[in-house]
C-alpha positions as CSV (number, residue, x, y, z in Angstrom):
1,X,0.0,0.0,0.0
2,X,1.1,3.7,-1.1
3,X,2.6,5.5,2.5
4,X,1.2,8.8,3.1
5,X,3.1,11.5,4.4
6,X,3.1,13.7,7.6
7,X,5.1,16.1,9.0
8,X,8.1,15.1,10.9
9,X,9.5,16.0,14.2
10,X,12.6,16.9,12.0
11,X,12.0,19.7,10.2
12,X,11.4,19.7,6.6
13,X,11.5,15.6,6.3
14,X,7.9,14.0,5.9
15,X,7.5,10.5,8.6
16,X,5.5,8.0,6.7
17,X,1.8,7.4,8.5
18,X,-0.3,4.1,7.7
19,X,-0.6,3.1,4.4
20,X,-3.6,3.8,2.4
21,X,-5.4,2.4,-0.6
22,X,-5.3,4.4,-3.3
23,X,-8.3,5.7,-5.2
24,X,-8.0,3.4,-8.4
25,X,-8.0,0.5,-5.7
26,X,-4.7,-0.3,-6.2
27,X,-1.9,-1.3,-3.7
28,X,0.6,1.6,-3.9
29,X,4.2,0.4,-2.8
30,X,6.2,0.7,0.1
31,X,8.7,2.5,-1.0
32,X,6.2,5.7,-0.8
33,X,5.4,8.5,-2.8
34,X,4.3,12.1,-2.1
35,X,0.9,12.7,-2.0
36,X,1.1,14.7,-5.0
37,X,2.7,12.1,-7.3
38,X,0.5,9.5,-5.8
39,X,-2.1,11.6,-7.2
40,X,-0.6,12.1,-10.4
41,X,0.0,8.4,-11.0
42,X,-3.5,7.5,-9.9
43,X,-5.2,10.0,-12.5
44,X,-2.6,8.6,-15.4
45,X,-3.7,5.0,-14.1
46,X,-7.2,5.5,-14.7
47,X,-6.8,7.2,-17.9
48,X,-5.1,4.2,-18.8
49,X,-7.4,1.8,-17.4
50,X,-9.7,4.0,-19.6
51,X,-7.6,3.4,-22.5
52,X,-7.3,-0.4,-22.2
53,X,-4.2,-0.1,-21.6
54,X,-1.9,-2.0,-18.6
55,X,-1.9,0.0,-15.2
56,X,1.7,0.0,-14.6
57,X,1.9,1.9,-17.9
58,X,-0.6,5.0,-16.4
59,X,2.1,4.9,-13.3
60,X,5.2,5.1,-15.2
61,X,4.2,8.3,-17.4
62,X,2.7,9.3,-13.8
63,X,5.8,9.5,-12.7
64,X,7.8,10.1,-15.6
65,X,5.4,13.4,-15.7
66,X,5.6,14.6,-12.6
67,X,9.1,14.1,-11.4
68,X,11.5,16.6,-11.2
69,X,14.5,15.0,-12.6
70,X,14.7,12.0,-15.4
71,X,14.3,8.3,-14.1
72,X,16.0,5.5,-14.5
73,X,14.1,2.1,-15.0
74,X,15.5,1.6,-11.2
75,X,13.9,4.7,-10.3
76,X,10.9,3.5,-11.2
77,X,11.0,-0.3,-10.2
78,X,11.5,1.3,-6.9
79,X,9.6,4.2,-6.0
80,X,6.8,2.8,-7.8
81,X,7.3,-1.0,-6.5
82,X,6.9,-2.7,-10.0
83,X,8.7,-5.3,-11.3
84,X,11.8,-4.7,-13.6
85,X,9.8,-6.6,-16.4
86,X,6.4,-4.6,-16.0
87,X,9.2,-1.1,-15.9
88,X,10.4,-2.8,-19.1
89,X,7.4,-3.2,-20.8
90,X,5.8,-0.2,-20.1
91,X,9.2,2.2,-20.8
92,X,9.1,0.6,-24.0
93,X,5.7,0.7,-25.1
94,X,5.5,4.4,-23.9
95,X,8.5,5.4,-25.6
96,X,6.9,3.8,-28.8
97,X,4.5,6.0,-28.6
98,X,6.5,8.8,-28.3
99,X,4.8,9.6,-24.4
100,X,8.5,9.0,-23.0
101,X,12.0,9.9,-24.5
102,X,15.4,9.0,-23.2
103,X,17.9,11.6,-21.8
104,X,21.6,11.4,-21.6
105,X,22.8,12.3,-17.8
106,X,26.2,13.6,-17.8
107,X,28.7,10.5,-16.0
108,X,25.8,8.2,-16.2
109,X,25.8,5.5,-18.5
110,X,22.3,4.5,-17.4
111,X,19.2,5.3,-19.4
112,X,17.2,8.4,-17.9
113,X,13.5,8.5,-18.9
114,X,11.2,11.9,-19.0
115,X,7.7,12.3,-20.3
116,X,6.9,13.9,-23.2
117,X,4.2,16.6,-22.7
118,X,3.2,17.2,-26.2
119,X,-0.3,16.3,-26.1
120,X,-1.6,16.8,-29.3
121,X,1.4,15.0,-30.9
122,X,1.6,12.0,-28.4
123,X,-2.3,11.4,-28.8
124,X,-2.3,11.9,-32.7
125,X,0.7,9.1,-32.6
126,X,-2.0,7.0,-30.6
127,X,-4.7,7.5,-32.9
128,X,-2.4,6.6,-36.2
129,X,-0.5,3.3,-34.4
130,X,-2.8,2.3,-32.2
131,X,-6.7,3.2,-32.8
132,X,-6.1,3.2,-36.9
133,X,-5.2,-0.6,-37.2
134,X,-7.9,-1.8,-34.5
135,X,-10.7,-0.2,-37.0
136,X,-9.4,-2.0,-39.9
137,X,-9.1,-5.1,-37.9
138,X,-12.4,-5.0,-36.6
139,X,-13.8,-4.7,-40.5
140,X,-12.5,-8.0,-41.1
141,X,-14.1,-9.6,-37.8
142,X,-17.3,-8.1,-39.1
143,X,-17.4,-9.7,-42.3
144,X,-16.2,-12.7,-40.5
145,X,-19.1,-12.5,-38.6
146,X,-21.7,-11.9,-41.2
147,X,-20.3,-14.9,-43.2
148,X,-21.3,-16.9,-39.7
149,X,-24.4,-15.5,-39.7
150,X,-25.3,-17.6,-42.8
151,X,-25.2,-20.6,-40.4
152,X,-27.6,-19.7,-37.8
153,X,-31.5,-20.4,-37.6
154,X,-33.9,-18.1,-39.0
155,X,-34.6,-16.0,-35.8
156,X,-31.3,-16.7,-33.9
157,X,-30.2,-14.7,-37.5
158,X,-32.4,-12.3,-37.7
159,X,-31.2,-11.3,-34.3
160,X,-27.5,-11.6,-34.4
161,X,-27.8,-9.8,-38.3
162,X,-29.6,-6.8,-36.5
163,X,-26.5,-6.5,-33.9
164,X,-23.9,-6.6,-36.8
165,X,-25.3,-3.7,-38.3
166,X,-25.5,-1.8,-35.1
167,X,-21.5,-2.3,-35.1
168,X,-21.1,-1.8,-38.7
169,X,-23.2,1.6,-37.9
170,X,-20.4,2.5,-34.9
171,X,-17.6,1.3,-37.4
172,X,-18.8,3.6,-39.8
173,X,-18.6,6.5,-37.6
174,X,-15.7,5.9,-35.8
175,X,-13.7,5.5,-39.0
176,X,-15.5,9.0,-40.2
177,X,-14.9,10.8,-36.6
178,X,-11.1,9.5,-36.7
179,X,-9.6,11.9,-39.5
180,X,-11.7,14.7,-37.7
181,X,-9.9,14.1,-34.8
182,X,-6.7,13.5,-36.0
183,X,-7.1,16.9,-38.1
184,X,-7.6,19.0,-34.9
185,X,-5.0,17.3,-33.3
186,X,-2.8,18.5,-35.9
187,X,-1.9,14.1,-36.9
């Protein structure tokens, strides 16, 4: 569970108090975070969550985004109590997006990680890689499925035919609204 913070008989340092649960529901580590960047990671969690994407990728760009120096994939493991393949994962999916970018640290060999805060370019890139080929996948399952359809009793048919062209009506306009949106955000 995530540590919260009060003040401490020496002055300036912050004591942990009893752990909490966070509000996404999730355990936060040990290792403790300030309330604000536990509150940062949470609202990057749930936008992920959101998203359908992994949570430990909301709490890396969290982090990444709030944090006043770059990370290092140790940095993260740690303060954020994930393990060094979830940190892995989630470094490299974000930075394949372009949501995180690597820094050189002078005398440091190791890989330093910030977020990228160019909204409109990081969510255009997501619309393009990521929302793009999951509408043109989803045309083929549709035509799969109307080719099923053929198979099915007359009513059982009737019903399941009706439902196809409800999503082929939400295909439609999400492959009209896409271009729209990528316009505006400038993808």
């Amino acid at each position: 569970m995530w540590q919260t913070h009060r003040a401490s008989p020496v002055a300036g340092a912050a004591a942990p108090t009893a752990a909490v649960e966070s509000v996404t529901g999730a355990e936060h580590p040990r290792q403790g975070l300030t309330p604000v960047e536990r509150e940062v990671v949470d609202l990057f969690v749930r936008l992920c969550r959101l998203l359908g994407q992994p949570a430990s990728f909301g709490q890396i760009y969290g982090l990444l985004f709030v944090a006043p120096q770059p990370l290092t994939m140790d940095d993260l493991v740690e303060r954020l109590g994930i393990s060094k393949g979830s940190a892995s994962q989630g470094l490299r999916f974000l930075h394949g997006i372009g949501a995180v970018r690597k820094v050189l640290q002078p005398g440091n060999r190791r890989a330093h990680y910030v977020a990228v805060t160019e909204l409109r370019r990081l969510a255009a890139r997501f619309l393009r890689e990521r929302i793009e080929p999951r509408l043109r996948d989803s045309e083929v399952h549709l035509d799969r499925i109307s080719t099923l359809i053929r198979t099915l009793p007359g009513t059982e048919r009737d019903r399941v035919a009706d439902r196809v062209r409800l999503l082929r009506s939400w295909h439609r306009n999400g492959r009209r609204l896409l271009p729209v949106i990528q316009r505006i955000l400038g993808g």
